[in-house]
C-alpha positions, 0 to 999 in steps of 0.5 A, a space after each residue: 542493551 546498556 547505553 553509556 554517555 559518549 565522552 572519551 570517542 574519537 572525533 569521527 562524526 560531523 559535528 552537532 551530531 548526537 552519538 552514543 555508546 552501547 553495549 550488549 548485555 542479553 543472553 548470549 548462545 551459538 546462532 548455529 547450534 545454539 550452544 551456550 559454551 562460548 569463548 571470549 575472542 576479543 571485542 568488536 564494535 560497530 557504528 550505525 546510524 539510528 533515528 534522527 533526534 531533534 533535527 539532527 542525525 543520529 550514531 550509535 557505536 555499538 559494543 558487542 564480542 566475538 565468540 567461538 562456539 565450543 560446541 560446534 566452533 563456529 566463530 560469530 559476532 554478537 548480534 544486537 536486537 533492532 540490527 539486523 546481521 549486514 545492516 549499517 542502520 538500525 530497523 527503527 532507522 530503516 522504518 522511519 525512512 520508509 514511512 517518509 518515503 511511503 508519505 509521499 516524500 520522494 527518494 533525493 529528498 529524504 536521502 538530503 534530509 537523513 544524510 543518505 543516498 537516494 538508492 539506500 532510501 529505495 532499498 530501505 522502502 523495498 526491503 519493507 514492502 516486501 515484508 508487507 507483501 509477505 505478511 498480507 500473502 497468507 492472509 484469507 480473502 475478504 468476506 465482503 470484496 470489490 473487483 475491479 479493473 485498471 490500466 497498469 502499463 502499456 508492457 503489461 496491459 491491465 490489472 485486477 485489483 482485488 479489495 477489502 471493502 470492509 476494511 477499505 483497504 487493497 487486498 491484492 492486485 493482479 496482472 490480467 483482467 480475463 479468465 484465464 490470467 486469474 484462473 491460477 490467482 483464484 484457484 490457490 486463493 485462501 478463504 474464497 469459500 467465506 466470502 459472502 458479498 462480490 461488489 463489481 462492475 456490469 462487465 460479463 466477464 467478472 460476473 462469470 468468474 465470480 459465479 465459477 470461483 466464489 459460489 457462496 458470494 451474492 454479486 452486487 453491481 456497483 453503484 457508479 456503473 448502474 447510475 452511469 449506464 442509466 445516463 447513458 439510456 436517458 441521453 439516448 432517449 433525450 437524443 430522440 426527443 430533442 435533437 437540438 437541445 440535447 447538443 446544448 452544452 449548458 443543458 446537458 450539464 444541468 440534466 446530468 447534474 442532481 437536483 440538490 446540486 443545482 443553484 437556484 437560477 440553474 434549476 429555474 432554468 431547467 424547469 424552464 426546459 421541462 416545461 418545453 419538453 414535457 417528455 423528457 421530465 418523465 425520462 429524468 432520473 432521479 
């Protein structure tokens, strides 16, 4: 693609917007039979938005012909790489909006930013999440994966959010946490039988799922619900011995703090206590 200067254009664009010429110059055949007998039917040229540069916004006047196909006598319009066939803006454009919107940035504000509405921003971003999506669809499962379960909405109830612990990063989400909402998931899952190391909670029903659909992967429990479930059986020990002290809202938050988390006069002040209770520093974890 040959870009020219802009200086004979008409005044069409806002001013202090950068504009500039292009014209096709690539090989040329039918997108229909791919014929390379052509006839010239006149020019043709297109306006479209392209990347923002130093702050100001970007046209680009696309010049491109119209041909007949001798062979097949389809009729087309040049196509230009980077634009895809019905787009008013270059993929570079459409990407860069969706990388803003993808950073946090919400849809008014960058459509203020770019000139553009809210909507289009909303069909750029979807247009490339689908493309991911479609990319990561035919992509094997992980060797090393975590299974975990979340609220997704009130409609739909909870999700299954499969994880590539390796590369941490979201393998995929699911809808359903039982194992008859992921038995079809699971069964058309790709490389299941490579996956070598399951990490999820201690809830019986993923541990029944993963011994029935990943049977070369070894479970390991994850650390967060092992420390948690451990808590919870020194509390209910502490209960019994103490059942005063185990209400006091300041003891409880220094026994289930770690002892490198303590300051100086926090610690004095549990040891203090321990002193008291000598039984419950046996049933302190670590």
């Amino acid at each position: 693609m040959k870009q020219q200067p802009d200086s004979k254009s008409k005044n069409i664009f806002p001013r202090k917007c950068p504009k500039s010429r292009a014209r096709y110059t690539g090989p040329r055949s039918c997108p229909s039979c791919q014929g390379t007998d052509l006839r010239n039917k006149g020019v043709v040229r297109r306006k479209v938005r392209h990347v923002s540069w130093a702050a100001g916004r970007v046209w680009l006047i696309l010049e491109g012909r119209r041909w007949l196909c001798r062979d097949c006598g389809v009729q087309f319009r040049e196509r230009f790489p980077g634009l895809l066939p019905g787009q008013h803006a270059t993929e570079a454009f459409r990407f860069r909006v969706f990388q803003d919107h993808w950073d946090g940035i919400n849809c008014s504000r960058v459509g203020e930013r770019e000139g553009i509405g809210s909507a289009t921003v909303e069909r750029h971003s979807e247009h490339f999440l689908r493309r991911l999506a479609a990319e990561r669809s035919g992509a094997p499962c992980p060797q090393v994966l975590g299974i975990d379960e979340h609220f997704f909405s009130r409609k739909h109830g909870y999700a299954t959010t499969f994880c590539d612990l390796k590369n941490h990063s979201v393998y995929d989400v699911v809808l359903g946490r039982s194992e008859a909402a992921l038995e079809t998931y699971l069964q058309r899952l790709e490389g299941k039988g490579e996956v070598r190391l399951v990490c999820i909670d201690l809830a019986s029903t993923y541990r029944a799922i993963v011994h029935k659909y990943l049977p070369n992967a070894q479970i390991v429990a994850d650390r967060f619900h092992v420390i948690r479930l451990i808590n919870q059986h020194f509390l209910a020990c502490w209960r019994d011995l103490d059942p005063v002290g185990s209400k006091h809202r300041g003891l409880l938050s220094l026994m289930r703090r770690h002892r490198h988390n303590l300051r100086p006069d926090q610690l004095v002040r549990l040891q203090e206590y321990l002193g008291l209770i000598p039984a419950a520093r046996c049933h302190l974890p670590l």
